[in-house]
C-alpha positions as CSV (number, residue, x, y, z in Angstrom):
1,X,18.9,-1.7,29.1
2,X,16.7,0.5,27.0
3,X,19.1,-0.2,23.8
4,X,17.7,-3.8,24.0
5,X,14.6,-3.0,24.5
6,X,14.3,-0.5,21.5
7,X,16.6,-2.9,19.5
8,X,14.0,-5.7,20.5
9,X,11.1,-3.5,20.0
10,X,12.3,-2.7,16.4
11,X,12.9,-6.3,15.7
12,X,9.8,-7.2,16.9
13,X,7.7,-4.6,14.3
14,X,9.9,-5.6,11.5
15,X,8.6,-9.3,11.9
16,X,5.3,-8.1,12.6
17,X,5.5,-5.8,9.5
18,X,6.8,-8.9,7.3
19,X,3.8,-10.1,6.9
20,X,2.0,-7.5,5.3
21,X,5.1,-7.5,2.8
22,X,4.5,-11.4,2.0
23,X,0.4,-11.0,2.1
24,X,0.8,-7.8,-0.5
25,X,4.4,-8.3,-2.3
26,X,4.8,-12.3,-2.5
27,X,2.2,-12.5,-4.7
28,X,3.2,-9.4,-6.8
29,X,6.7,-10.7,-7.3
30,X,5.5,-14.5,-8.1
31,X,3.3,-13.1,-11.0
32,X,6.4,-11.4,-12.8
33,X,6.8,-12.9,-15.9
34,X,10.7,-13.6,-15.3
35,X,9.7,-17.8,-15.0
36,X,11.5,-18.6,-18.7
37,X,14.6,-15.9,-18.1
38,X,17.9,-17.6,-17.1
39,X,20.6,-16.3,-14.7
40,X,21.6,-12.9,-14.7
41,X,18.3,-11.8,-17.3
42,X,16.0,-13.5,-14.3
43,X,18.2,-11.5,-11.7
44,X,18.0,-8.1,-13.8
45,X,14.6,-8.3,-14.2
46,X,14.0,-8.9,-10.5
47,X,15.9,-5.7,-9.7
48,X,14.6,-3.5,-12.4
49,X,11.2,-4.3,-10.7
50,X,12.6,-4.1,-7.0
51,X,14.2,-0.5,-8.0
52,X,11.0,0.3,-9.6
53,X,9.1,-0.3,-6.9
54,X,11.0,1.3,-4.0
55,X,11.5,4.5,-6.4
56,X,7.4,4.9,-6.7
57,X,7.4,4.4,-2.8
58,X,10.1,6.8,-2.3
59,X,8.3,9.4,-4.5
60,X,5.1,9.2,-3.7
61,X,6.4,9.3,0.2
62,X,8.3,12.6,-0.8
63,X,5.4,14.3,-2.1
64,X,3.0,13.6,0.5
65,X,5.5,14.5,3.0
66,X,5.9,18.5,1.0
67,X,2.1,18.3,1.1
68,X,2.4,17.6,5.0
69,X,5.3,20.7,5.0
70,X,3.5,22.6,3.5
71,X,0.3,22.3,5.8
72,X,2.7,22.9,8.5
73,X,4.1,25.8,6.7
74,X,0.4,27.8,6.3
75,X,-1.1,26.8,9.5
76,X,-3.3,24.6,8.5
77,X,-2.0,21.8,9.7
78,X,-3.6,21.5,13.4
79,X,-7.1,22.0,11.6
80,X,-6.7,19.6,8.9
81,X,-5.4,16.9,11.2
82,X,-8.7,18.0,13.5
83,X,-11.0,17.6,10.2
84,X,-8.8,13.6,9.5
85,X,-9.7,13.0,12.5
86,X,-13.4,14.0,12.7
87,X,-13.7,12.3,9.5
88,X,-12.5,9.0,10.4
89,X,-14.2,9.0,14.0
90,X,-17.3,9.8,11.7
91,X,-17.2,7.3,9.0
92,X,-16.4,4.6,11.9
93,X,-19.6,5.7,13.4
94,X,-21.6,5.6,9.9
95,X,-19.8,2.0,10.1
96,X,-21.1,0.7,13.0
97,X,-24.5,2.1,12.8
């Protein structure tokens, strides 16, 4: 029972997540300039920019996850995720007020 329900749970944020993929990367990927290419130089260009993009993700996820070690590593990484905190309860106050 709890493999369906994580299976379904995991279903159910990928289609949830979808959206913010269309909203921010439909548009992205209808502005490439690919509309005059023709058959396999259309498809190339779609995966040169596909493999570009996931390879940015990918690197900018790897360093700010060595940051995160590295926190962890010194010590500091209870009292900076304190000060995150405190900074983002306080700039929701500053918000609201």
């Amino acid at each position: 029972m709890m493999i369906v329900q994580t299976i379904l749970a995991g279903l159910t944020l990928g289609f949830i997540g979808s959206f913010h993929c269309v909203g921010m990367c439909g548009p992205l990927a209808l502005s490439l300039p690919v509309y005059h290419l023709q058959g396999v130089k259309k498809i190339t260009a779609h995966l040169l920019y596909n493999t570009g993009r996931v390879f940015t993700y990918s690197t900018i996820g790897f360093v700010a996850g060595l940051a995160g070690r590295g926190f962890y590593e010194a010590g500091w990484q209870q009292l900076f995720s304190i000060a995150t905190g405190s900074i983002m309860l306080l700039l929701t106050l500053l918000y609201f007020v």
